[in-house]
Structure formats: structure tokens, C-alpha cells
Backbone as a ProteinNet text record, in pm:
[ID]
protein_1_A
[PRIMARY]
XXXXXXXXXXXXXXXXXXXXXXXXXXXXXXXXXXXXXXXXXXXXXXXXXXXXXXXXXXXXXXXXXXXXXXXXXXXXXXXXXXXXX
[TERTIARY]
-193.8	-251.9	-398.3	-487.4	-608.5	-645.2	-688.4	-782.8	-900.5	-970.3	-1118.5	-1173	-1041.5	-1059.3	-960.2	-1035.2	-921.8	-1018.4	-1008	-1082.5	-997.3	-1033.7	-937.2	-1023.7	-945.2	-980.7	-857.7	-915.9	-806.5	-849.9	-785	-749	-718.2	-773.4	-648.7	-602.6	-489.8	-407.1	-308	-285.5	-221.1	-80.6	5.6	122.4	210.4	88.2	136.7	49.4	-56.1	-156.8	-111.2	4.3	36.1	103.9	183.6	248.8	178.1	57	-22.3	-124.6	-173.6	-288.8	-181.5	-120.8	18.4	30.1	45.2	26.6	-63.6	-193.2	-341.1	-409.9	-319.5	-369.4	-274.7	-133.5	-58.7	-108.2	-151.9	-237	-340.1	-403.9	-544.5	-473.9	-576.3	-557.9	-575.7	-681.8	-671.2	-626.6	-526.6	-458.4	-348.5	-324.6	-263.1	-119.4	-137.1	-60.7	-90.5	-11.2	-33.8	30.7	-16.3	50	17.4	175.7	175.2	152.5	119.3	118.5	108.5	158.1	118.5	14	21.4	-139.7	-149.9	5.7	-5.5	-27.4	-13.6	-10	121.3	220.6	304.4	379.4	364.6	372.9	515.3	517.3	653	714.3	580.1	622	496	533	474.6	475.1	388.2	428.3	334.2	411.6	356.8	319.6	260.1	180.6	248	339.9	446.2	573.5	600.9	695.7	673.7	491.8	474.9	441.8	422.9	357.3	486.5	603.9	719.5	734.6	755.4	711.8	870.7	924	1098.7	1043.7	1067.2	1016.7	940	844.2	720.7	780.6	903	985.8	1024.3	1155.4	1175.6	1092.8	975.2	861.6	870.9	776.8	717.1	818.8	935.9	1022.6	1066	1084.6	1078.1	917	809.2	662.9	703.7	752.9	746.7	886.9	974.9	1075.8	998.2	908.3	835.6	769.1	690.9	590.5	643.6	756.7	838.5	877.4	842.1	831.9	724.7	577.5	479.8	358.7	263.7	151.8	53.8	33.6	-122.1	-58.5	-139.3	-81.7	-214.5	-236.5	-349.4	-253.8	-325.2	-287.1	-402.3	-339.2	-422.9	-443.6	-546.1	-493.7	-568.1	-499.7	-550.2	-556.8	-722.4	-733.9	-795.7	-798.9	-840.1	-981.4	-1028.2	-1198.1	-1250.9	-1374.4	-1375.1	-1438.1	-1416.8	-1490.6	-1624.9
-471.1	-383.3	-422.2	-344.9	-338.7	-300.5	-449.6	-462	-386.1	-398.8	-361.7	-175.5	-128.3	47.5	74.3	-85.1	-9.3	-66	-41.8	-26	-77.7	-220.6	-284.4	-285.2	-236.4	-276.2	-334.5	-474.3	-522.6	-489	-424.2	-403.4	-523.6	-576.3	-642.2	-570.8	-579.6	-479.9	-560.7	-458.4	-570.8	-477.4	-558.2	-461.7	-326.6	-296.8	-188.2	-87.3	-145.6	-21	6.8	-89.3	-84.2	43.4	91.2	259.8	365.3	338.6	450.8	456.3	324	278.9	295.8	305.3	336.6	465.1	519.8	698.2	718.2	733	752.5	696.8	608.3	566.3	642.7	660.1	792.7	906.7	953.4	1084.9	1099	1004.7	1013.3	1039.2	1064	1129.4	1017.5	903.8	838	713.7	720.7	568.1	518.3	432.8	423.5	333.3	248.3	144.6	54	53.7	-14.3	-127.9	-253.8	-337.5	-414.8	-447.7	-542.2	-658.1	-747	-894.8	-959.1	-1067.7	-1151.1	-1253.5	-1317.6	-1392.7	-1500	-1508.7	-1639.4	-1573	-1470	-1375.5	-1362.7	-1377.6	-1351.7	-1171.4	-1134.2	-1005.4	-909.3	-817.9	-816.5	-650	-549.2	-495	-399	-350	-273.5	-121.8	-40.3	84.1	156.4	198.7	271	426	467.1	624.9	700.7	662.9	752.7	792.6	691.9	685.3	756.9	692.1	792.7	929.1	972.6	1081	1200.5	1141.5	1231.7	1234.2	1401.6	1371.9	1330.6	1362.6	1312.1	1160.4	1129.9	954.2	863.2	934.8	907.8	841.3	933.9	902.2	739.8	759	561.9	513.6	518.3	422.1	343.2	477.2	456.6	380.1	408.5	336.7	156.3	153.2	3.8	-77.6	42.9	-61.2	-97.8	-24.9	1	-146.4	-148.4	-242.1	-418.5	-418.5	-497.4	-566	-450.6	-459.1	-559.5	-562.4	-634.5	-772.3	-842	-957.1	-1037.6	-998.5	-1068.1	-979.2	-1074.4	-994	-893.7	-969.7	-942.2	-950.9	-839.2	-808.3	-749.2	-792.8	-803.4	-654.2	-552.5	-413.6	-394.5	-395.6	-443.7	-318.3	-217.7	-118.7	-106.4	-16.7	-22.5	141.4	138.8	282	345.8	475.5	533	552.7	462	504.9	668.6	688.8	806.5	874.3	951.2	1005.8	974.2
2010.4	1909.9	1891.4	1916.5	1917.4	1695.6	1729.4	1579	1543.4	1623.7	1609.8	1590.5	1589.9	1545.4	1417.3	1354.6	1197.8	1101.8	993.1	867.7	792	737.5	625.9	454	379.3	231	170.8	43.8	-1.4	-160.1	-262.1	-391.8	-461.3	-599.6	-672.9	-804.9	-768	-886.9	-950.3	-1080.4	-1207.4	-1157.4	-1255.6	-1199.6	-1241.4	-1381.9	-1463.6	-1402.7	-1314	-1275.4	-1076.1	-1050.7	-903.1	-789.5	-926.4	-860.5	-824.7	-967.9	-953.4	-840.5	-781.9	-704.5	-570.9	-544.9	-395.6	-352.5	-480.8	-500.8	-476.5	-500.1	-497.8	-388.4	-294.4	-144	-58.7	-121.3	-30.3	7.8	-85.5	-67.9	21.3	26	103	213.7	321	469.8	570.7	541.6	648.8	617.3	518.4	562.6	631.4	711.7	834.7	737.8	662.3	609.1	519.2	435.3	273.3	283.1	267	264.8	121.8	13	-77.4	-110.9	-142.4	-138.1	-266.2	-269.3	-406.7	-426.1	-535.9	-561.5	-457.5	-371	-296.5	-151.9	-139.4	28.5	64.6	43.7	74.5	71.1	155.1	170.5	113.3	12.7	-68.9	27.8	47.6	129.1	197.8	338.5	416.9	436.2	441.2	417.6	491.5	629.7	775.1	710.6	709.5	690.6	799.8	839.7	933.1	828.4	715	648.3	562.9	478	348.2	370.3	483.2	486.7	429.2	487.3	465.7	275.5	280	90.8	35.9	126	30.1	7.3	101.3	106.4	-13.5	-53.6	-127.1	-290.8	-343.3	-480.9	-430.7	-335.2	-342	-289.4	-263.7	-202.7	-384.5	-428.9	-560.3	-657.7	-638.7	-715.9	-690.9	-548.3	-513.2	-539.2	-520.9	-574.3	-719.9	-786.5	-933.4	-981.8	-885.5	-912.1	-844.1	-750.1	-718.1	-827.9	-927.1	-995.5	-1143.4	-1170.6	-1224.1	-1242.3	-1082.5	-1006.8	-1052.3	-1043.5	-1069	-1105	-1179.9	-1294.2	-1166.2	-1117.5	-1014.1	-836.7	-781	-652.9	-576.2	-462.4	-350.3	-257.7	-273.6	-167.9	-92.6	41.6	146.2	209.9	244.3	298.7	462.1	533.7	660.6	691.9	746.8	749.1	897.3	865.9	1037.5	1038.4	1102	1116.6	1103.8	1036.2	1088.5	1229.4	1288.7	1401.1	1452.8
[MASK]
+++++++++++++++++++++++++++++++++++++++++++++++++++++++++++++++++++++++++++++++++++++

């Protein structure tokens, strides 16, 4: 897997503001994959833009971030995106 044609941004998010910031990176068009993490890096979960794109899908995404969000205060969302043209 070739690194060098992706576009990384990392977020830090609290965990009452974490569903909404998942949602609001779902939507966008060029993100490839959301990845969760905690204050230590340990990664809680991954989320391929093959998966979210499907809108059934999108409700239990949001619901397991939201049951995540429960776990711990503060969370590092890592996102990985499609260059543009």
C-alpha cells in the first residue's frame, strides 16, 4: 500500500462531541477512512469509506462510536483522505 497519495489529518475530540465529528467526516466526499484512537493510541475502531458510504450502515457505525464514547473522555480521529486531482 502506497503511502505517499494519501492525505492524513488527526482531530482531538472529547467524547460528547465524537458522533457528531464521525458524522460530519462521513459525509464529506473524500474521505477514504476514519480511524478512532485513545489518549494512549491504541486504536478502538476503523472505518473503510467502502463501509460508510453505504447509508444503512452509517446508524450502527454512529451508534458503536457513541457506545465507544462512553469508554474514555478524549479521543485522537485520525482521518485519511483522497488527494485532490
Amino acid at each position: 500500500m502506497d503511502k505517499l497519495d494519501q492525505i492524513y489529518e488527526q482531530f482531538k475530540v472529547h467524547s460528547q462531541d465524537l458522533a457528531n465529528k464521525v458524522s460530519e467526516l462521513i459525509h464529506e466526499g473524500n474521505v477514504r477512512r476514519i480511524i478512532i484512537k485513545d489518549e494512549r493510541g491504541h486504536t478502538f475502531v476503523e472505518i473503510p469509506l467502502t463501509v460508510a458510504a453505504i447509508g444503512v450502515v452509517v446508524a450502527p457505525i454512529l451508534a458503536a462510536v457513541g457506545a465507544i464514547a462512553t469508554v474514555v473522555s478524549k479521543f485522537d480521529v485520525v482521518v485519511e483522505r483522497t488527494p485532490p486531482e
